[in-house]
PADOFI-475884 format. One line per 3 residues: number of its first residue (from 1); for each residue x, y, z of N, C-alpha, C. Coordinates in steps of 0.05 Angstrom, whole numbers, plus 5000, padded with zeros to 4 digits. Example, Ala and Ser with C-alpha at 12.3 -4.5 7.8 and 13.67 -1.06 7.14 Angstrom:
! PADOFI-475884
1	5264:4886:5156:5246:4910:5156:5264:4934:5156 | 5257:4955:5142:5273:4979:5143:5258:5001:5157
//
This chain:
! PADOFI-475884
1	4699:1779:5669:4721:1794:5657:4724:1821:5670 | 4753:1831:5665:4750:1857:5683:4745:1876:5658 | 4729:1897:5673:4719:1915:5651:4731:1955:5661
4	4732:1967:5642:4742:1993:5639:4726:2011:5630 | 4719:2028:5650:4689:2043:5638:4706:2080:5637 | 4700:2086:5606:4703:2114:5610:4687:2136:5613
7	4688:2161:5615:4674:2168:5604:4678:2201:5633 | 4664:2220:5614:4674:2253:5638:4655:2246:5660 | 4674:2273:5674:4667:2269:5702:4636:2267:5706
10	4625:2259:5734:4601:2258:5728:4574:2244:5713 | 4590:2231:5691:4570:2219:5673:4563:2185:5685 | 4567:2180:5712:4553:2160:5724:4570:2129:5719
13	4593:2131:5724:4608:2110:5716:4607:2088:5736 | 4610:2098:5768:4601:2090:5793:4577:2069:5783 | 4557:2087:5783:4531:2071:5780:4528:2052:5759
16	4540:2054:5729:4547:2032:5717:4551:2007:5728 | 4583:2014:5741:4592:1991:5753:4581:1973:5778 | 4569:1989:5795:4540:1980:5807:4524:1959:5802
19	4519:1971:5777:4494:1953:5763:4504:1930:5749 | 4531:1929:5742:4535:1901:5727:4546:1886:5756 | 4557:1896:5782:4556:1879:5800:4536:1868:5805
22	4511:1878:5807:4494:1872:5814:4472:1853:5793 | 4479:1845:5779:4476:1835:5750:4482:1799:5746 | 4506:1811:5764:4525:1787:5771:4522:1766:5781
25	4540:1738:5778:4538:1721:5796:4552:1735:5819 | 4558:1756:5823:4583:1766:5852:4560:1781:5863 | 4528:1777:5860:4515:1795:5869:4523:1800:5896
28	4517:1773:5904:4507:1777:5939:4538:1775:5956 | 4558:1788:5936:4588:1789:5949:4594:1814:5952 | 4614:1826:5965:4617:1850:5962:4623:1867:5945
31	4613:1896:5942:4623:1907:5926:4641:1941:5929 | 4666:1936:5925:4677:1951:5947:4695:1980:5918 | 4685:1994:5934:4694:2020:5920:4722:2033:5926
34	4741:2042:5912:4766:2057:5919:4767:2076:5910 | 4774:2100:5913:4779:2124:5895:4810:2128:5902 | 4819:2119:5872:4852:2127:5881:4864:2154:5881
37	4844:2174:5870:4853:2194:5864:4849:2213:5893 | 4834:2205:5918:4830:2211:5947:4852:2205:5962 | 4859:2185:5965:4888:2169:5980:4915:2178:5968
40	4930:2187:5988:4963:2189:5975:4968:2168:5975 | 4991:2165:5956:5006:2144:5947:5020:2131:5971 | 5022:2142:5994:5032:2128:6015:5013:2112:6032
43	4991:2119:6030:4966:2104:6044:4950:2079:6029 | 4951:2091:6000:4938:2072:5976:4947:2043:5986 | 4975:2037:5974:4985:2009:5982:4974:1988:6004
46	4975:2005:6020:4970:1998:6055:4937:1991:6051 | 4924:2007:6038:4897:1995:6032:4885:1984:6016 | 4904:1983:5991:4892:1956:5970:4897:1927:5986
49	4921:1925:5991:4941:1905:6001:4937:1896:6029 | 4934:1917:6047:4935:1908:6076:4964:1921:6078 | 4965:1914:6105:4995:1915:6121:4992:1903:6153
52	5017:1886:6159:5021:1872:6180:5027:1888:6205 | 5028:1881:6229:5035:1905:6245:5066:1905:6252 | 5077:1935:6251:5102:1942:6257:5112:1938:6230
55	5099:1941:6203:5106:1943:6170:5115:1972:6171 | 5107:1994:6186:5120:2012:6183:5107:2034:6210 | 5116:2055:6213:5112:2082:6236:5080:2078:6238
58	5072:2070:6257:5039:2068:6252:5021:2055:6254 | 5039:2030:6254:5027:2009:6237:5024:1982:6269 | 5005:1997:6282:5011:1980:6311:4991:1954:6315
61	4972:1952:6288:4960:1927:6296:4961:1919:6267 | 4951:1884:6255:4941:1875:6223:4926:1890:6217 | 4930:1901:6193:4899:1907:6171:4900:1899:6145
64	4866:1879:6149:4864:1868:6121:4861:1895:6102 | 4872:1887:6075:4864:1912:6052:4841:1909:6038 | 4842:1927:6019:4813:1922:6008:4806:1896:5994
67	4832:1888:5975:4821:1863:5956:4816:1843:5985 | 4824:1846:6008:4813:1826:6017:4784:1827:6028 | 4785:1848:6033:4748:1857:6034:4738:1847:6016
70	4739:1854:5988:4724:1855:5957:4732:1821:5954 | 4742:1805:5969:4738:1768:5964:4717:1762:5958 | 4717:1752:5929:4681:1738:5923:4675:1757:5904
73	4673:1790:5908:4665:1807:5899:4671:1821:5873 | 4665:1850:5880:4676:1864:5852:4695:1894:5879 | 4714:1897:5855:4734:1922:5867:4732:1944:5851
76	4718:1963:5851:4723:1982:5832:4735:2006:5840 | 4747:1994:5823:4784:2030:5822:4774:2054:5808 | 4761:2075:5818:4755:2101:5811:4778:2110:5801
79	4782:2128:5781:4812:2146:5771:4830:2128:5772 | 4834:2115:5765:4843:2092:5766:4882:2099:5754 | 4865:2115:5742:4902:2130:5723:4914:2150:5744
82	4907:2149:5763:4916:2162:5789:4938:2153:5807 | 4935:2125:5799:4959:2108:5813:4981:2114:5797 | 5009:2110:5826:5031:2117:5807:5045:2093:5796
85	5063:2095:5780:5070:2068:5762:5079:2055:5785 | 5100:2061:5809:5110:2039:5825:5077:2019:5834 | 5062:2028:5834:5037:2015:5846:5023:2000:5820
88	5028:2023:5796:5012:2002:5777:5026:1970:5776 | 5054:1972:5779:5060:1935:5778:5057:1922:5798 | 5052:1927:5825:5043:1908:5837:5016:1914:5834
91	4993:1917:5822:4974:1915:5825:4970:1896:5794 | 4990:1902:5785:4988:1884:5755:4995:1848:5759 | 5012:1852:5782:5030:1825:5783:4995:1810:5805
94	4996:1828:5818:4968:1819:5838:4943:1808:5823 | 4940:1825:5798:4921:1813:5774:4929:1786:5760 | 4955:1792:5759:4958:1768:5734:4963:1733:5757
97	4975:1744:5785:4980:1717:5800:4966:1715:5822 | 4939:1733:5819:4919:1724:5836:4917:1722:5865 | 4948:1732:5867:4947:1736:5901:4974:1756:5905
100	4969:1761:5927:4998:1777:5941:4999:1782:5962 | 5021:1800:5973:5028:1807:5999:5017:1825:6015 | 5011:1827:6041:5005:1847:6055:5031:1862:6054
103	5035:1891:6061:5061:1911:6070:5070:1894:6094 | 5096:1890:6085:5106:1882:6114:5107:1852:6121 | 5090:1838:6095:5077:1818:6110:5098:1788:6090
106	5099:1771:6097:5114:1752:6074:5098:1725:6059 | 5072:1720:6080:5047:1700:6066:5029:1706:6041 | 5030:1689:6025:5011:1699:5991:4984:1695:6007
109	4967:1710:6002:4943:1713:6003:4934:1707:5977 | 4918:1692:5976:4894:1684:5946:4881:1700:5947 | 4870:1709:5915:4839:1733:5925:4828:1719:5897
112	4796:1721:5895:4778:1717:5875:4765:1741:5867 | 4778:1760:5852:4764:1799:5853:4754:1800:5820 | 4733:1806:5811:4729:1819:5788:4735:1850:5795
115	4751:1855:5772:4754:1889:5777:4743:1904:5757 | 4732:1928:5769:4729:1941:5746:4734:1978:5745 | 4753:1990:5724:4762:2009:5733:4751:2029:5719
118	4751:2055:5728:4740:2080:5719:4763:2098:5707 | 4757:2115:5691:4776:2142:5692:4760:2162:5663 | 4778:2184:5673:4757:2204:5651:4783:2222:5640
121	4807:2203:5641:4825:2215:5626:4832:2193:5598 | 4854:2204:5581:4856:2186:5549:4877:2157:5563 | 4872:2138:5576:4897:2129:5581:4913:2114:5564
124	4902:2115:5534:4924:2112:5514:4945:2142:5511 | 4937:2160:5513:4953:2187:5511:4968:2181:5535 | 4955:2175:5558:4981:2169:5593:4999:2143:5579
127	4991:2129:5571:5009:2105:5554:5036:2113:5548 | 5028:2133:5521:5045:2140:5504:5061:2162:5520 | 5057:2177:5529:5069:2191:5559:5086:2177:5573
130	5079:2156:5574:5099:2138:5590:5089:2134:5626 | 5062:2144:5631:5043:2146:5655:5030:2131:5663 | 5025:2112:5637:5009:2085:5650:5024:2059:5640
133	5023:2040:5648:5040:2014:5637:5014:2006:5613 | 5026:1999:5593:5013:1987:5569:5004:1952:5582 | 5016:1939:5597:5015:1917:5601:4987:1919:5622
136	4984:1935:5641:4962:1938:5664:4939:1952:5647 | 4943:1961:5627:4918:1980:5613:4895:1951:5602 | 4918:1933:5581:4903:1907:5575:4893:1886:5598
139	4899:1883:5621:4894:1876:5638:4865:1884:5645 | 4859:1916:5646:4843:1917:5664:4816:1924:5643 | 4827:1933:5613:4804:1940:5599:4797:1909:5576
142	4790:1890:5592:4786:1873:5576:4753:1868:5562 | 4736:1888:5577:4709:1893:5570:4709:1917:5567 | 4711:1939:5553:4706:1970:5551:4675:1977:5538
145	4672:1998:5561:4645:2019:5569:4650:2044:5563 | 4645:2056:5543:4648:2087:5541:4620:2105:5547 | 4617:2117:5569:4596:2130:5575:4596:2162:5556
148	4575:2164:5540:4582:2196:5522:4572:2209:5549 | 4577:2242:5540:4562:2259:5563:4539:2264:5560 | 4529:2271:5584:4500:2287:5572:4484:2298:5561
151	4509:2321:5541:4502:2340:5529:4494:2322:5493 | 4507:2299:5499:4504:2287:5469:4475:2259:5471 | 4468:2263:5496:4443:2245:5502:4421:2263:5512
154	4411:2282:5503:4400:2301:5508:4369:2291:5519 | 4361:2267:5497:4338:2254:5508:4329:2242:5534 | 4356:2238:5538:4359:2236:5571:4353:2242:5592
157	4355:2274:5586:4353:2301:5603:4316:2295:5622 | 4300:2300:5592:4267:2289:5617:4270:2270:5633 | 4282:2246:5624:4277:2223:5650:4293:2217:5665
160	4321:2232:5669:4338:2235:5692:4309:2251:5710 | 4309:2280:5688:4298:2303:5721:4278:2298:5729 | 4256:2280:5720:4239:2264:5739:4248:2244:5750
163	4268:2221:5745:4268:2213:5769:4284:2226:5785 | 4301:2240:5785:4309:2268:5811:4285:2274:5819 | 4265:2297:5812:4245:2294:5825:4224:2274:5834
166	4225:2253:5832:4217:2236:5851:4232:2230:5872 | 4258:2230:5866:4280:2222:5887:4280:2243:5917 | 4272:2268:5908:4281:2289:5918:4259:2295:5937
169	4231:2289:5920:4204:2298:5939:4201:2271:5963 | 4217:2243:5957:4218:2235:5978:4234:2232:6001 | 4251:2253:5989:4277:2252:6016:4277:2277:6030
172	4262:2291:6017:4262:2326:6033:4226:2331:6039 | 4209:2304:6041:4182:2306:6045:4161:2333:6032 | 4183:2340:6004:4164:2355:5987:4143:2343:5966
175	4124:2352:5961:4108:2342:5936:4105:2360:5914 | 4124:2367:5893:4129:2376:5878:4127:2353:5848 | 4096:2364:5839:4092:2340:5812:4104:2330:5793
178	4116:2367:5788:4119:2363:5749:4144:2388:5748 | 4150:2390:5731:4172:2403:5714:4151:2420:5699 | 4154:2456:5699:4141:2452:5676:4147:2458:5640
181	4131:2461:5626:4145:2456:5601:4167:2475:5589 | 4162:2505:5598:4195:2524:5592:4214:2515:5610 | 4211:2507:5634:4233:2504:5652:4248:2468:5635
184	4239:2451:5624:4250:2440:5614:4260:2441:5593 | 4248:2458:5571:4264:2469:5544:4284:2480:5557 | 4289:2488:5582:4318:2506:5589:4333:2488:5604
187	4325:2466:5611:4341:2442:5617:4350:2430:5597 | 4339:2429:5565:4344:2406:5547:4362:2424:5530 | 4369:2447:5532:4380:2461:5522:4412:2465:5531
190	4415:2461:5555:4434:2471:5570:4454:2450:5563 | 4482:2448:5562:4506:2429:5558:4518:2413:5576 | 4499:2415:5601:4509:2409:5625:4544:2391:5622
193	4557:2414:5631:4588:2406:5632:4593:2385:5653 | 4584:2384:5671:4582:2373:5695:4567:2350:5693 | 4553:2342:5677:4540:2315:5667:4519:2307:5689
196	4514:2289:5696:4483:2277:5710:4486:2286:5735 | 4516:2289:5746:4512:2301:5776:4509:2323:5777 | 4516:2347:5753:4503:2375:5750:4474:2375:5757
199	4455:2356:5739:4437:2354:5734:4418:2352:5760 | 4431:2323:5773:4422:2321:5804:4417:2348:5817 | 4437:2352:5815:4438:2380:5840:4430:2405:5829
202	4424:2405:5804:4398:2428:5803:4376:2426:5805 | 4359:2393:5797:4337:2386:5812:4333:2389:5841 | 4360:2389:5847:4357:2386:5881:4354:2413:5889
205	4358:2434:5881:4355:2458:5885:4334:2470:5872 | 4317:2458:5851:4297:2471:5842:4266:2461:5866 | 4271:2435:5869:4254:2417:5890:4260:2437:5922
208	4281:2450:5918:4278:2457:5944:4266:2488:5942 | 4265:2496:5921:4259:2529:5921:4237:2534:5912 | 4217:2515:5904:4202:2512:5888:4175:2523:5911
211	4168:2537:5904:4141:2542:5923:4103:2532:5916 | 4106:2526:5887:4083:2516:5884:4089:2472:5880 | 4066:2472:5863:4071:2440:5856:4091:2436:5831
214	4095:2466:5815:4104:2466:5801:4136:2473:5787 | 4151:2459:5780:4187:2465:5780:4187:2492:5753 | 4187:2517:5765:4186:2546:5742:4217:2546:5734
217	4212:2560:5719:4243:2571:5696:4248:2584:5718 | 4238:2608:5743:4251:2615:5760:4265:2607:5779 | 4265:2583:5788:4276:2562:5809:4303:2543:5789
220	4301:2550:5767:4327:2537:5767:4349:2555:5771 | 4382:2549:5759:4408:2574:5771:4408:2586:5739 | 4419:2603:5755:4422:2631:5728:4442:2622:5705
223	4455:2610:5715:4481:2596:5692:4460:2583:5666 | 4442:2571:5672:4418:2553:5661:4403:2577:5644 | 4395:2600:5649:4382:2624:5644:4397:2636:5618
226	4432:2641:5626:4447:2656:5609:4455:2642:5591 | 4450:2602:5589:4464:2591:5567:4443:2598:5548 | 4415:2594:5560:4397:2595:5539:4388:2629:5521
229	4399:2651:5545:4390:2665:5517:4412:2678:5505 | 4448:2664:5515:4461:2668:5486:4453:2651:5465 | 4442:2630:5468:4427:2612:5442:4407:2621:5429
232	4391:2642:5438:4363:2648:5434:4376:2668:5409 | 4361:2673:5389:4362:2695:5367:4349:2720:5367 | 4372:2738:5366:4357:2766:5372:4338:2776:5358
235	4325:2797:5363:4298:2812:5343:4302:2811:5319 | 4281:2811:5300:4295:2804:5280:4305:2837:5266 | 4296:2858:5284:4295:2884:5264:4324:2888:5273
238	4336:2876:5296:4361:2882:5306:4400:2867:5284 | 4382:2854:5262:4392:2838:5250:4399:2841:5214 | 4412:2841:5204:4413:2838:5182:4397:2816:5164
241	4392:2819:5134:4373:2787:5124:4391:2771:5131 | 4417:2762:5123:4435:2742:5132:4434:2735:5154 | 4443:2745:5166:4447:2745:5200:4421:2732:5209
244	4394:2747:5202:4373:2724:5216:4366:2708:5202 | 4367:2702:5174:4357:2680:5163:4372:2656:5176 | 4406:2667:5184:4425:2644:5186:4419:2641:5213
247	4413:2653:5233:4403:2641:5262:4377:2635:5264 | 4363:2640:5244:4334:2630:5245:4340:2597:5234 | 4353:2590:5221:4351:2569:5201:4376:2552:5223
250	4386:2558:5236:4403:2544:5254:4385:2533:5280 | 4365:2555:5287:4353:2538:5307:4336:2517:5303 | 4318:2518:5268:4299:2504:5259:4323:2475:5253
253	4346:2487:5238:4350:2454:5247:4363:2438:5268 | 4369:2447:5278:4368:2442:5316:4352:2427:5324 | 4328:2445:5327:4298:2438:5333:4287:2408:5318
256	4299:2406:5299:4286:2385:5271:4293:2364:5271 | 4323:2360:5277:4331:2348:5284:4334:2325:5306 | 4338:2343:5332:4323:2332:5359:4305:2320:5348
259	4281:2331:5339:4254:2313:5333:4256:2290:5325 | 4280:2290:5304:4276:2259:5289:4287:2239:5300 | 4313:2257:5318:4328:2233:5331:4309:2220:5351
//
């Protein structure tokens, strides 16, 4: 079935889709990636589809397109709500009759493609906009994946940044063991807006600045530093009874919570 994975930027949708290829009977077929939101709309076509030679200014020898690459396989359409409507129907008519034309070209090509698409916008709101075809939305979200962000999987946060740091000490030949335990309360704290690839790439920068075996609250970025101590509760003599009972009693159930979840 073709499946529709949402979810914000960053929160690993790619790698989802990855893994159910790979899951698959389409294992050992290709699995071919697009980002529509990279390609102008004048190039896209030419590379889902192909184009024949002398289809247009340019165009001086055949090129197969991608679904013909992705034969057997899986196609996954990054931003998928990126395409413009003239493209969403032939990519709809391509879905529903299983084959089509190269640019330029006048022979049906057959294709056998599981697809599966990404995006991290509402595309019922592009719907109702009149931005996405209602007819290609059911088409392509016939299995739906909603990835939450990071900031609402917080438990997460330890066993992403070890395996980053494992990832990291073997690609930059550092041996860096451990995380240690404040530098991760200021990881588990943080909202990372940027979701797991934020995350990556501050491991990757803490692994690289890190001078002992150990990952310090000083080696991570300052953004990381300033979330945590507008969170933190001031002195308490600096405070009214209200004022700190009510930020004292906001972090305890914070804190209490996390625990139970």
């Amino acid at each position: 079935a073709n499946i529709l994975i949402s979810g914000e930027t960053g929160t690993g949708k790619e790698l989802i889709a990855r893994s159910i290829h790979a899951n698959s009977r389409r294992a050992a077929q290709p699995f071919v990636p697009v980002d529509c939101a990279a390609l102008p709309e004048t190039l896209l076509e030419s590379e889902l589809f192909g184009h024949e030679r002398g289809a247009f200014t340019g165009a001086y020898t055949t090129h197969p397109g991608i679904f013909e690459s992705a034969d057997g396989g899986t196609l996954f359409l990054d931003e998928v709500s990126q395409l413009s409507y003239q493209l969403q129907a032939k990519l709809l008519r391509a879905i529903q009759e299983r084959h089509f034309r190269r640019v330029g070209g006048q022979r049906l090509i057959f294709m056998d493609v599981r697809i599966i698409s990404a995006m991290n916008v509402d595309l019922q709101a592009a719907m109702k906009a009149g931005q996405f075809r209602e007819d290609l939305y059911y088409r392509l979200n016939v299995v739906s994946i909603h990835l939450p962000p990071l900031r609402e999987r917080t438990g997460d946060v330890p066993l992403l940044a070890r395996h980053f740091l494992n990832e990291f000490n073997r690609a930059n030949g550092k041996s860096v063991e451990s995380i240690s335990k404040e530098a991760m309360e200021l990881l588990e704290t943080y909202p990372w807006p940027g979701n797991v690839r934020e995350l990556q790439n501050t491991i990757e920068r803490a692994v690289s600045l890190a001078d002992g075996a150990i990952i310090l609250p000083v080696d991570l970025p300052p953004e990381i530093h300033r979330h945590y101590a507008s969170k933190s509760p001031g002195p308490l003599e600096e405070l009214a009874f209200k004022e700190a009972k009510k930020d004292r009693l906001e972090v305890f159930e914070q804190e209490y919570l996390i625990h139970l979840l």
